[in-house]
C-alpha positions in Angstrom: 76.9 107.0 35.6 78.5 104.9 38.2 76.0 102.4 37.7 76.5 101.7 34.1 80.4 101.5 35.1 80.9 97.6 35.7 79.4 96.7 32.3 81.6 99.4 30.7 84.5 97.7 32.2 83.4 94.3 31.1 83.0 94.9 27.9 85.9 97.8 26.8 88.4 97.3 29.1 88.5 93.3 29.3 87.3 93.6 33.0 90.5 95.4 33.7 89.5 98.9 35.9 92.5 101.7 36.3 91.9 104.1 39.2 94.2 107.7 39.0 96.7 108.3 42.1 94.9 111.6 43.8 98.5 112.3 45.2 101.8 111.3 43.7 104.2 109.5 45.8 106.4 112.7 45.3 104.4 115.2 47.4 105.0 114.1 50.7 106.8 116.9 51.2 110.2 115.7 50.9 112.2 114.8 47.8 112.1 111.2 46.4 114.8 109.0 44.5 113.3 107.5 41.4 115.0 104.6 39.2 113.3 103.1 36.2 114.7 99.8 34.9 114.0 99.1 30.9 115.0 95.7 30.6 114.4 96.4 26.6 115.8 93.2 25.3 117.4 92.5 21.7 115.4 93.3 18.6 115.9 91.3 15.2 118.1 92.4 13.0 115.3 93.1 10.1 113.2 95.2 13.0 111.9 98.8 11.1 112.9 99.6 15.0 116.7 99.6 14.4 116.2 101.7 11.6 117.9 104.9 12.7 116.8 107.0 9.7 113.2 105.9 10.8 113.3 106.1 14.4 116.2 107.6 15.5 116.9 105.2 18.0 115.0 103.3 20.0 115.6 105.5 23.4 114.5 107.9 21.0 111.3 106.0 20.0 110.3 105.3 23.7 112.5 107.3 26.3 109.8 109.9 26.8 107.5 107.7 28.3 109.7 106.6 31.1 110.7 110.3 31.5 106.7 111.3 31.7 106.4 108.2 34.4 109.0 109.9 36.4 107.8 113.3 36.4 104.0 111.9 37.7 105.7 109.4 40.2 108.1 112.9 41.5 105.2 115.3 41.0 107.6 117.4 38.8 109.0 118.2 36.0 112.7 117.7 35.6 114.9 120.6 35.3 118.1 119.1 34.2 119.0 115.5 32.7 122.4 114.1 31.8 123.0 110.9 29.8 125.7 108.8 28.6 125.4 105.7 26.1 127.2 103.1 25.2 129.6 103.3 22.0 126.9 101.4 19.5 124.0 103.3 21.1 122.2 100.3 22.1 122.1 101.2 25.7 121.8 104.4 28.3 121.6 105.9 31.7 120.3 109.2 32.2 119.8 111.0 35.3 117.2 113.6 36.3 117.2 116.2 38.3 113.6 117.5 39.5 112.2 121.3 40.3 111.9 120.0 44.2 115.2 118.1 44.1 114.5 115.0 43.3 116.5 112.9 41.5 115.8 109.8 38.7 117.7 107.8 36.5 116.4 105.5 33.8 118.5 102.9 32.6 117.9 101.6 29.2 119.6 98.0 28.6 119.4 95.5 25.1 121.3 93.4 26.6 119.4 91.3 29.8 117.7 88.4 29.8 114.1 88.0 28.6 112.8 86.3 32.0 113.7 89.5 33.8 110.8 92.1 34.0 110.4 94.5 31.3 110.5 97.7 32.9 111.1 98.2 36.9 110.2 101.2 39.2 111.4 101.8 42.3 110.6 105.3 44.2 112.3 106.0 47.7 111.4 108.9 50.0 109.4 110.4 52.8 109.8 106.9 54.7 108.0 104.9 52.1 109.7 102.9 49.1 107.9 101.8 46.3 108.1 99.6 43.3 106.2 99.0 40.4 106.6 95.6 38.0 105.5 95.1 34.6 102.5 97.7 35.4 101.1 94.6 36.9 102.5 94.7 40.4 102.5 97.1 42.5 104.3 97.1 46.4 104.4 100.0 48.8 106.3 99.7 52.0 105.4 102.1 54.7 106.2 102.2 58.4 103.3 100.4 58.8 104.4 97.3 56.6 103.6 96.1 52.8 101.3 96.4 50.5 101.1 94.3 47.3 98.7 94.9 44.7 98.2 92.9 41.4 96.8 94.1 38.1 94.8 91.2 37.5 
């Protein structure tokens, strides 16, 4: 099986490989401060995105995902979450709470430029701070120094 796996990646994944964590940056023991960044940017004015009766919003559409990121960075799930928007319901900032004290916050924005990253992660905790870019950079600093890992 582990033989055939280079080919496989080759030829489904575009010669792109994802390896799993084995232990979330959450469980050293201690608990971690988490914020995720959505630099979501504007949307048309025709997009079927904006269409509340369709989607809700488009927090709605998407804020679960950056809620599920958390809760695998923190190693928990969260046990209470506040949020407040702004007035047109374009933008928010919610903040988690996690079962081992943790605490997250994702900021949803329309309104930043397009040259910033899409979405940032930063994780703090148990000596170490991490941060994650585009799902294409990835930088851990320890005690030990800095690690920087590219996607590609």
């Amino acid at each position: 099986m582990l033989k055939r796996c280079p080919s496989r990646v080759n030829v489904q994944a575009r010669r792109r490989l994802l390896v799993g964590m084995r232990e979330r940056f959450g469980t050293a023991g201690t608990p971690v401060s988490a914020r995720y960044l959505v630099n979501a940017g504007r949307m048309g004015p025709g997009s079927w995105y904006l269409d509340e009766q369709l989607e809700g919003s488009r927090f709605l559409g998407e804020g679960g995902h950056f809620v599920d990121t958390l809760s695998w960075w923190v190693g928990h799930d969260p046990v209470e979450v506040s949020a407040v928007g702004t007035p047109d319901g374009s933008d928010l900032q919610a903040t988690l709470r996690f079962a081992d004290g943790s605490l997250g916050t994702v900021t949803y924005s329309t309104g930043g430029d397009s040259r910033v990253p899409k979405e940032t992660l930063d994780v703090s905790g148990g000596g170490r701070n991490a941060r994650l870019d585009n799902f294409a950079r990835a930088t851990v600093w320890t005690r030990g120094g800095r690690d920087t890992k590219r996607s590609f």
